[in-house]
C-alpha angles and dihedrals in degrees: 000000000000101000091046089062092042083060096050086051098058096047090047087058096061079053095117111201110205100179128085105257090196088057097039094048087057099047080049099049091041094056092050091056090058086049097056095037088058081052094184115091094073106084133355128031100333096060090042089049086048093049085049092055100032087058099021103038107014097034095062092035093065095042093052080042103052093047099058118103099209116046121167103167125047132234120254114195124224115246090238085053097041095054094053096046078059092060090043093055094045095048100017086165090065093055 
């Protein structure tokens, strides 16, 4: 086992980050405290109506999106949608 994770170690090391984690990690707090100031897309109707349009609406949209050849605007994600394709990323299995 040791040597498996030795290994993974020394491949981890060649990953190259070429964003700025300090700028990232605000954008990302920051998000968060809009999130938690909304406050309602934790529990109830707002978070069920944000599910239905992260898989329903943003979901296809991306994909659709993403397969085009010629894109000359970028996509912007809701904040409903945003926050849930947070929680997706976090827990993908539950999805």
């Amino acid at each position: 086992m040791e040597k498996r994770e030795d290994l993974e170690w020394i491949e981890a090391q060649k990953i190259v980050i070429t964003t700025n984690l300090v700028t990232a990690t605000k954008k990302h707090l920051q998000f968060l405290k809009v999130i938690h100031e909304n406050g309602k897309l934790y529990d109830g109707r707002m978070l069920e109506r944000a599910i239905y349009r992260y898989k329903y609406c943003w979901l296809p949209l991306l994909a659709n999106y993403s397969r085009s050849k010629v894109c000359e605007w970028q996509l912007v994600v809701p904040l409903d949608c945003e926050w849930i394709w947070h929680c997706h990323r976090l827990n993908p299995v539950s999805f």
